[in-house]
Structure formats: structure tokens, C-alpha cells
C-alpha positions in Angstrom: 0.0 0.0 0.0 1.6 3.3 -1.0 0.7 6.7 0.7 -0.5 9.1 -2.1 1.1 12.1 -0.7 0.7 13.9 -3.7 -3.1 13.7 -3.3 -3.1 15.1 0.6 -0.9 17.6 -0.3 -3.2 19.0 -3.2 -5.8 18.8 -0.5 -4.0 20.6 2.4 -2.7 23.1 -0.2 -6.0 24.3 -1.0 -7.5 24.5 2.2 -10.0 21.6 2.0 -10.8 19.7 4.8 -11.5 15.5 4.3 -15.5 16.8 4.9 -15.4 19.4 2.3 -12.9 17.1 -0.7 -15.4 14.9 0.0 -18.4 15.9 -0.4 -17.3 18.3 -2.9 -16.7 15.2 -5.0 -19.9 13.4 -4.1 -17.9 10.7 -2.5 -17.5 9.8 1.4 -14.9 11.2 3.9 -14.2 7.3 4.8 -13.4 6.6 0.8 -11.9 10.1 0.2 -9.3 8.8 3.3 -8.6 5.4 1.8 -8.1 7.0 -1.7 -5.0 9.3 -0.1 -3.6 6.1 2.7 -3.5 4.1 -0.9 -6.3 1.4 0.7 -8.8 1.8 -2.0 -8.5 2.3 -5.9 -10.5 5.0 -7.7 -12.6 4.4 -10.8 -11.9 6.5 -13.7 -14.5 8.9 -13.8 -13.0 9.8 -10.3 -10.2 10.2 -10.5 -11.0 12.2 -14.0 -12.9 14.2 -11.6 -10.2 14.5 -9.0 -7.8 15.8 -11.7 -9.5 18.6 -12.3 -10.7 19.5 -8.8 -6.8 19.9 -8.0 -5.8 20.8 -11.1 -3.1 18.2 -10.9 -2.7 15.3 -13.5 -4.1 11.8 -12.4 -0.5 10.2 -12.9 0.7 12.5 -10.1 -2.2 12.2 -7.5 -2.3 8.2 -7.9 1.4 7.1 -8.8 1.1 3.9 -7.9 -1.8 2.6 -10.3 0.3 3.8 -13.4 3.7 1.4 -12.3 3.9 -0.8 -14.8 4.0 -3.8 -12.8 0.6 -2.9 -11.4 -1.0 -6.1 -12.2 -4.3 -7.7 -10.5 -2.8 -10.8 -11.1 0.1 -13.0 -11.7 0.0 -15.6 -14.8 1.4 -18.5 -13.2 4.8 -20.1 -15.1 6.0 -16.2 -15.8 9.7 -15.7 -15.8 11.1 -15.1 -12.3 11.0 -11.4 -11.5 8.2 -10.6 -13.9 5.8 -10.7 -10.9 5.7 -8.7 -7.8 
């Protein structure tokens, strides 16, 4: 699980409270905290809509879903190191 920092600092930088990103996205303060502790995985449209809330490209605010190796699922008989 990796800590999208980039997203609470977009937040904090802009003044927004958890309450007020939250609703002002039509999505819970619980998810809106999971989304930046890197628990939970936005859909597109959200984070399409998160982008432009912050003004900050979705590839910065959610790193970690555009590694490469970030795969649901292993194919089982892949070369060693292919998998993670």
C-alpha cells in the first residue's frame, strides 16, 4: 500500500478539509481517506474528476496505479521477476 502524498498535499494546499474534498466530490470522507492512505483504488471517472478539482494530473495524484508492474494478477509459469 503506498501513501498518495501527492493527493493530501493538493488537499491541504488548497484548504480543504477530508468533509469538504469529500463531499465536494460526491464521494464519502471514509473513501476520500482510503483513496489518499493508498487502501482503495478510484474508478476512472473519479479520479478524472479529481484531476480537475486539484488541477493536478491523475498520474501524479495516484502514482502507484500507473507502475507498470501494477498487475491484479500474476500468470502463473512467468519468468522469475516478472511478478511482484
Amino acid at each position: 500500500m503506498l501513501r498518495r502524498n501527492k493527493l493530501i498535499q493538493a488537499r491541504k494546499s488548497r484548504e480543504k478539509t477530508l468533509n469538504k474534498a469529500a463531499e465536494d466530490n460526491n464521494i464519502s470522507t471514509v473513501y476520500l481517506r482510503k483513496l489518499e492512505s493508498g487502501a482503495s483504488k478510484p474508478g476512472r471517472d473519479l479520479m478524472i474528476r479529481l484531476e480537475a478539482y486539484y488541477g493536478i494530473s491523475m498520474q501524479e495524484l495516484f502514482p502507484d496505479i500507473f507502475l507498470p508492474h501494477d498487475d491484479t494478477e500474476c500468470i502463473e509459469g512467468m519468468p522469475t521477476g516478472t511478478c511482484n
